[in-house]
N, C-alpha and C positions, 0 to 999 in steps of 0.2 A: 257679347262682343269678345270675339276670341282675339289676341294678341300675336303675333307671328314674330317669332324672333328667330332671327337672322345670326348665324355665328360666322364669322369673319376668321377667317383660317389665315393666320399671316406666314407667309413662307421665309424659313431663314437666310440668308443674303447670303449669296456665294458671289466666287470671285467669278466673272464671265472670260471662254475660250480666250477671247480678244483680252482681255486685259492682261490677262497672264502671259500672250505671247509678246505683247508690247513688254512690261514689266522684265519678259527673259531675254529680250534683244536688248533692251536698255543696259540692264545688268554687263550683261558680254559683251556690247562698244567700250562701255566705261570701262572693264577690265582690260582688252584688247588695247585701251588708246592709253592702260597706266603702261601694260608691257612695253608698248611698240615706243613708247614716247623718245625713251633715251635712245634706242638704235635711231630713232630720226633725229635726237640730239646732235646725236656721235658725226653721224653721214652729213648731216647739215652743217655744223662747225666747219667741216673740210675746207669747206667750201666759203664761210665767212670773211669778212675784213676783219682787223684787229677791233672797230669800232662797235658792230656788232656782236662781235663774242665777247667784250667786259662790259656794253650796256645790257646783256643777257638778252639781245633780240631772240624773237622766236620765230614769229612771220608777220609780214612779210621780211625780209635782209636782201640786200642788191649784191648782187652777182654781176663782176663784168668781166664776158669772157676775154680773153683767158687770166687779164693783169691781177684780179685779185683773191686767187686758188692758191691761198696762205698757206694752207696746210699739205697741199702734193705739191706746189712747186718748191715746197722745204723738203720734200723726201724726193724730189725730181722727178714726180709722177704726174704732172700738169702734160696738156696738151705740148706746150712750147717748149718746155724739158724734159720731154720721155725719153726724145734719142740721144739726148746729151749725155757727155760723161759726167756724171752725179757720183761720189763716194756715199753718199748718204742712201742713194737709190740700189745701188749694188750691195750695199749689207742689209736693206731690205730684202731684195731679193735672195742673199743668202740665208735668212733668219727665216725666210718665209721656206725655204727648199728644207731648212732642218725641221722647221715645223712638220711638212710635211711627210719627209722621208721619215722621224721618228713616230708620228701618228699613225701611218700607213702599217708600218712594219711591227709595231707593235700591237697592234690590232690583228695582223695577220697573226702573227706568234703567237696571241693568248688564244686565237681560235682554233688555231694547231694544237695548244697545248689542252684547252677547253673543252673543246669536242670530246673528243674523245675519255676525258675524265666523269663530265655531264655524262654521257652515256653510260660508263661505267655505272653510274649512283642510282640510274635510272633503270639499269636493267638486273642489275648483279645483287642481291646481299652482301654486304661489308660490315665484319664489327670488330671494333679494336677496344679493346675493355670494353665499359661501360656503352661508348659510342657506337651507333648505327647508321643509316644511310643518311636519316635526315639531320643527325647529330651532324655529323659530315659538312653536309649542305651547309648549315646554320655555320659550321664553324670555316669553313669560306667564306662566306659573306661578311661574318662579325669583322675580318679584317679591316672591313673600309670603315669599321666603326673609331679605332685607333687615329687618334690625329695626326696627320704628315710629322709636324715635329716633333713628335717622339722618338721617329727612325732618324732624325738631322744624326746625331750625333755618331750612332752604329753605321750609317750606312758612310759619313765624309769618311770615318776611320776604313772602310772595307776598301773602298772603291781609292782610298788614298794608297793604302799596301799594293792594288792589286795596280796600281798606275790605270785606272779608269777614268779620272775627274779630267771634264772637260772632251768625252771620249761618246762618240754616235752612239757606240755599239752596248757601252752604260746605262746613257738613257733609253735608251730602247727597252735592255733590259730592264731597269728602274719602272720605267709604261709598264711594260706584260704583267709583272706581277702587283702593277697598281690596278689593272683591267680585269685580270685574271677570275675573282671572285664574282665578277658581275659576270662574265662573259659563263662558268660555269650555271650557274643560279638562270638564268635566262635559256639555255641551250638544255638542260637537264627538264624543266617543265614544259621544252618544246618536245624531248623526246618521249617524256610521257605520256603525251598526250597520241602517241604512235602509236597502233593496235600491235600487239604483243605477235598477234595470228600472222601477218605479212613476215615476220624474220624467223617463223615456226616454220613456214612454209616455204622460204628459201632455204632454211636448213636442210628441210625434207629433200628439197631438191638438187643439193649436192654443195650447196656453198656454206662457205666456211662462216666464223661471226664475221672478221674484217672484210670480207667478201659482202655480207648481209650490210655490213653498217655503210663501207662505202656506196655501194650500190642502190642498196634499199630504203635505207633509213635517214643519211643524210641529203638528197634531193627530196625527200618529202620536209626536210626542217630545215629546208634553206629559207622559206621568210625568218626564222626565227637565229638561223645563223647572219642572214644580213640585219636583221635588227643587232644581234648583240656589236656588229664589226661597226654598226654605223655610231650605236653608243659610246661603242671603245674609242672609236674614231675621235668622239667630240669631247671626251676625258682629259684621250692625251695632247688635240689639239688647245685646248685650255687649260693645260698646267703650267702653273708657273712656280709652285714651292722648288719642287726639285730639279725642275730646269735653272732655277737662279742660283741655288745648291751648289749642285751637282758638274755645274759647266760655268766655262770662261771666255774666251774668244772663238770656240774654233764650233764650239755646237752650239752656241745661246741660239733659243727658238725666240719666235715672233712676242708671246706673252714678257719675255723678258726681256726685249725690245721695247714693249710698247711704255713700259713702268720706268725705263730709264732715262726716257724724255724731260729729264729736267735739268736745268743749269743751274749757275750765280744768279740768274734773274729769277728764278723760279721754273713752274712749269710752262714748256710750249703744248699749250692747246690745240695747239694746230696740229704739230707733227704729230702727236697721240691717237687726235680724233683721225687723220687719215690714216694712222697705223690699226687702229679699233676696227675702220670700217673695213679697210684691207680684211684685217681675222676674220671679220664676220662673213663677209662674204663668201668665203666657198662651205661653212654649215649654211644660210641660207639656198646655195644650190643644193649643195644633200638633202636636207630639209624638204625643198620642192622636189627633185627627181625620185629620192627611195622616201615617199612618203606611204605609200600601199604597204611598201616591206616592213616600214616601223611600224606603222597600227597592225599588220598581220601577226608580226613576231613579236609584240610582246603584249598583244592579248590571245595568244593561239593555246596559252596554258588557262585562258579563264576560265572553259568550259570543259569537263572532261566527260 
């Protein structure tokens, strides 16, 4: 009588397609709804009664149009008081026009000044002592390693001799060279990654380098020039050390706006959250419209 034995080959347990895709969508809502949470905080307060915002409603909270838009009919941006004459609405709007004329222009300015240095580092050999290109590189960027308040001191004393304090054209400057080392550092791995043969062969052909660079070299690195302007952009629309610094009445931006919102009673929640939602809104339009240009331009140096 022969015996037949039978071996049982147990296979080791993996995790199935499907679970893994559920487990990774899981992951990313619950990340997605920690980020989003407070921007729908901020937006939703706006919009609250006083009774909801200290019982800490979340949702549902009653909304009745237009009588109880706590937070814009105090900055005179409700329906019923947009056209009115608001004092509080009009230094909005002027907090918001310095916000953005310093953002703007010093964004343009470091990419005036950036480009073309990036390029330099990218195409040229440079050594001063010991330092070479990427010595270079690194020691632009270490800048933004320095904490803002180390320069309080150096920079009230400069900007005080030179009668700057409280001056557009200060803080503009103060952005550029706060932007400045990002904007190089971004714009140099964009033109790296540029075939060396294309500005050989404009040379060949009669033009000069600034001939080559305007011409040739920066329309092939505009995603990564508009990624760096849009980054610049969201620096210096978010800064508030050296805008609270550095100005007084006549330049304070919006960030320093939105922190001042407090009395004798304390803070107004309201006016904040509608000044919050105000800033955030024109980076979520950049956000949405140059959203191609950012993921082009600053993964355009991953691969080379």
């Amino acid at each position: 009588m022969s015996v037949w034995m039978t071996t049982i080959q147990i296979r080791p347990w993996t995790w199935s397609r499907t679970t893994v895709k559920i487990l990774t969508y899981a992951a990313l809502i619950t990340w997605a709804f920690i980020c989003l949470f407070p921007i729908y905080w901020t937006f939703t307060t706006s919009f609250k009664t006083a009774v909801n915002v200290t019982q800490g409603h979340i949702i549902p909270f009653t909304v009745q149009f237009p009588g109880d838009w706590k937070g814009l009919r105090s900055l005179g941006l409700s329906p019923d008081t947009i056209f009115a004459i608001s004092t509080v609405r009009d230094e909005f709007m002027r907090r918001f026009l310095n916000s953005a004329i310093a953002s703007i222009c010093a964004s343009c300015l470091a990419i005036l000044i950036g480009a073309p240095a990036a390029y330099g580092l990218a195409r040229f050999p440079y050594k001063f002592g010991p330092m070479r290109n990427k010595d270079i590189s690194f020691f632009f960027l270490s800048q933004l390693l320095l904490p803002p308040v180390a320069l309080a001191m150096p920079f009230l004393v400069l900007y005080k001799q030179l009668s700057m304090l409280d001056n557009m054209i200060g803080l503009i400057l103060v952005y550029t060279l706060m932007v400045l080392p990002i904007v190089i550092w971004i714009t140099r791995d964009q033109f790296e990654t540029i075939p060396i043969e294309l500005e050989q062969a404009a040379l060949v052909d009669g033009c000069t380098v600034w001939s080559t660079f305007f011409r040739i070299v920066l329309p092939i690195a505009l995603p990564g020039l508009v990624a760096a302007f849009i980054l610049s952009f969201v620096l210096c629309w978010n800064e508030y050390f050296f805008a609270a610094l550095l100005t007084g009445i006549d330049a304070r931006t919006l960030p320093v706006m939105v922190a001042s919102q407090t009395g004798s009673q304390g803070i107004s929640w309201w006016s904040m959250a509608a000044l919050s939602s105000a800033a955030i809104l024109p980076l979520v339009l950049v956000g949405i419209f140059f959203e191609r240009y950012i993921v082009k331009g600053l993964t355009a140096g991953a691969v080379k």
